[in-house]
DRENFI-765867 format. One record per residue (C-alpha): residue number from 1; residue in one letter; x, y, z. Coordinates in steps of 0.02 Angstrom, whole numbers, padded with zeros to 5 digits. Layout:
BEGIN
R   k r     xx     yy     zz
R NUM A      X      Y      Z
...
This chain:
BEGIN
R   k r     xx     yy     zz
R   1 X  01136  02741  01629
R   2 X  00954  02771  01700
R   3 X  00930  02953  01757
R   4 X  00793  02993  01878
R   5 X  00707  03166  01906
R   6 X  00734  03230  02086
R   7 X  00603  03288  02155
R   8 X  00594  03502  02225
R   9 X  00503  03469  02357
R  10 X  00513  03657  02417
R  11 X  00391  03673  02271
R  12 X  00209  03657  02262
R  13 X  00244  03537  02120
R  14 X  00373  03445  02193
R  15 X  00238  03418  02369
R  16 X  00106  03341  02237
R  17 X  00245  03235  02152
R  18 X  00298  03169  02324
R  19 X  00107  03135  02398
R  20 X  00095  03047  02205
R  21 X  00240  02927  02237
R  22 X  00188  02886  02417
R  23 X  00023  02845  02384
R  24 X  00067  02736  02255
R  25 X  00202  02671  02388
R  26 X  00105  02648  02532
R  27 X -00039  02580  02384
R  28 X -00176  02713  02461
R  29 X -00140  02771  02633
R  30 X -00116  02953  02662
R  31 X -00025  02931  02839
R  32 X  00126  03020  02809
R  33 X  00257  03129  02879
R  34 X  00134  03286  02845
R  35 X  00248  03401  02966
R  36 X  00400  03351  02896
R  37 X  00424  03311  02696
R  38 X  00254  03357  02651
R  39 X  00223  03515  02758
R  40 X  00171  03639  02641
R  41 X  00018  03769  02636
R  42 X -00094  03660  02509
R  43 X -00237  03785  02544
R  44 X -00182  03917  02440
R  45 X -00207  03780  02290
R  46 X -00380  03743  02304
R  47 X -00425  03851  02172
R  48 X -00290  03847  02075
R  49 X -00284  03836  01897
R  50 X -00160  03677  01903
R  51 X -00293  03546  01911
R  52 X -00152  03429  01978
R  53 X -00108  03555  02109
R  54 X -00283  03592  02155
R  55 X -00335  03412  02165
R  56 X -00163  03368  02255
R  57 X -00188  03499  02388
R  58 X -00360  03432  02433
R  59 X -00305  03272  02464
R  60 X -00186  03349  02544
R  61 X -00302  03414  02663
R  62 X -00392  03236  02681
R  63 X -00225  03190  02751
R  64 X -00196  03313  02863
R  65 X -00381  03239  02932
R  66 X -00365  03086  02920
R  67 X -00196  03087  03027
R  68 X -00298  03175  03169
R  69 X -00464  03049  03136
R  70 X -00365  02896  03147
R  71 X -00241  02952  03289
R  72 X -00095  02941  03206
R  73 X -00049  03100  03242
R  74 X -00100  03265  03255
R  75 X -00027  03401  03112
R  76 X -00112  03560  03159
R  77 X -00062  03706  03240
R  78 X -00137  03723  03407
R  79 X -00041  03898  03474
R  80 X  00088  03792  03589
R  81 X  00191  03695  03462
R  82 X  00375  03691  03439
R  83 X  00369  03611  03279
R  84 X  00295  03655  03096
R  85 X  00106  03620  03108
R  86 X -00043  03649  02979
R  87 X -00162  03787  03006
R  88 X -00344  03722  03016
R  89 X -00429  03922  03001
R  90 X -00349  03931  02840
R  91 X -00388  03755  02771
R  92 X -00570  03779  02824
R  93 X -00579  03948  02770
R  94 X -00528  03906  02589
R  95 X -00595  03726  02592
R  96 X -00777  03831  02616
R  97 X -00746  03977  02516
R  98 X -00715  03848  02367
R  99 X -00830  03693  02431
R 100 X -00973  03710  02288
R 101 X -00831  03709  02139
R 102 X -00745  03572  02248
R 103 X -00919  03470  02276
R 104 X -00953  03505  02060
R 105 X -00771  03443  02006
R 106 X -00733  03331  02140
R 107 X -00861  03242  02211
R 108 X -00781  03113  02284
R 109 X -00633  03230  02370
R 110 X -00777  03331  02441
R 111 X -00862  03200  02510
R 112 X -00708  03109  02577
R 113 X -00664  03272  02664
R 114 X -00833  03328  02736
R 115 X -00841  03144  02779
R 116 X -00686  03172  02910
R 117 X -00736  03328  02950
R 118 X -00898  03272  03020
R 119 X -00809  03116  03116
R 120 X -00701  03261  03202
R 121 X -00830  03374  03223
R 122 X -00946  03242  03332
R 123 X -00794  03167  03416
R 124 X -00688  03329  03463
R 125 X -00744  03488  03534
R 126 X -00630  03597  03391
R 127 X -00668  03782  03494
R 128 X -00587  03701  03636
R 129 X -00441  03605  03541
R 130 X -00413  03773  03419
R 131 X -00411  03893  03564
R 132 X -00323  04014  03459
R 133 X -00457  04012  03337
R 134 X -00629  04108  03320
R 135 X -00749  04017  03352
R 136 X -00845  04096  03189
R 137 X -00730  03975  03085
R 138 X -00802  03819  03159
R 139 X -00963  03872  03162
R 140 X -00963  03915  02964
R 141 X -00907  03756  02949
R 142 X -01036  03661  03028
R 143 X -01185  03762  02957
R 144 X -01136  03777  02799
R 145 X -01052  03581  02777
R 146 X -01086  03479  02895
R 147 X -01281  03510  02936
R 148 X -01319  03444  02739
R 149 X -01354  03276  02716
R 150 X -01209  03232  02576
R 151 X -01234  03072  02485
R 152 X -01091  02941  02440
R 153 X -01054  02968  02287
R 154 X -00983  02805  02221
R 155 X -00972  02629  02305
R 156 X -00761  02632  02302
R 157 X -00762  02829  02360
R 158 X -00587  02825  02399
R 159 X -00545  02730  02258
R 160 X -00624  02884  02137
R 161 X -00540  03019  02267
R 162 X -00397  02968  02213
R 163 X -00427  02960  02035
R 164 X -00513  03115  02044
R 165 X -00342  03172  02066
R 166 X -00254  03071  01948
R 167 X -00184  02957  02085
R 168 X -00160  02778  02070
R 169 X -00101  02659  02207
């Protein structure tokens, strides 16, 4: 008899056990049910001393952005929502307050998310889609991320994100 290990996913490490298997699943896309299954605050792991949490939660985070770059969907928390949406303020706030430790350990996460962050940023005006957040937030955010020039770090970046965080698809 073959006994499998469920999966807690009210648990930070049942989330990052979950976003493993699906990625693997879906063999590298992050387009997932992030305000259902996987709707969790990953932001309070980005400094964590779990490197499988931390890295987990940020590409967490690329997720959340990507599902709002591509148009799949849109999993944050706008002040009129009836369902359980992501807060942007407090995935920015930490994503910055953390960014040069993310950029040293993780180069290709960093880049991956900056990346979709600047897509957004030139494609969306965020003070008027985040009405219920200062506009101090998104201006940090573009000063101190997205006016740099970041470089690419590797040819396959997504590829190395994802290894980064000791994902495999």
């Amino acid at each position: 008899m073959r006994f499998e290990r469920r999966i807690n996913i009210s648990s930070i490490e049942g989330k990052i056990d979950l976003l493993h298997n699906l990625i693997k699943e879906m063999r590298g896309i992050v387009d997932f049910n992030w305000c259902g299954e996987l709707f969790y605050p990953y932001y309070d792991y980005f400094n964590d001393g779990n490197l499988r949490y931390r890295s987990g939660s940020l590409i967490a985070f690329w997720g959340l952005l990507t599902e709002w770059e591509d148009g799949s969907g849109f999993p944050f928390y706008t002040g009129v929502e009836e369902y359980d949406a992501h807060h942007i303020d407090k995935y920015l706030k930490e994503f910055l307050k953390y960014s040069s430790d993310i950029k040293k350990e993780y180069p290709n996460i960093y880049y991956i998310i900056v990346e979709s962050l600047i897509h957004l940023n030139n494609r969306e005006d965020m003070e008027s889609k985040f009405p219920n957040i200062p506009s101090e937030v998104f201006i940090s955010v573009r000063k101190k991320l997205l006016q740099n020039d970041i470089q690419k770090p590797d040819t396959n970046v997504y590829e190395y994100a994802f290894k980064e965080a000791g994902m495999s698809y």
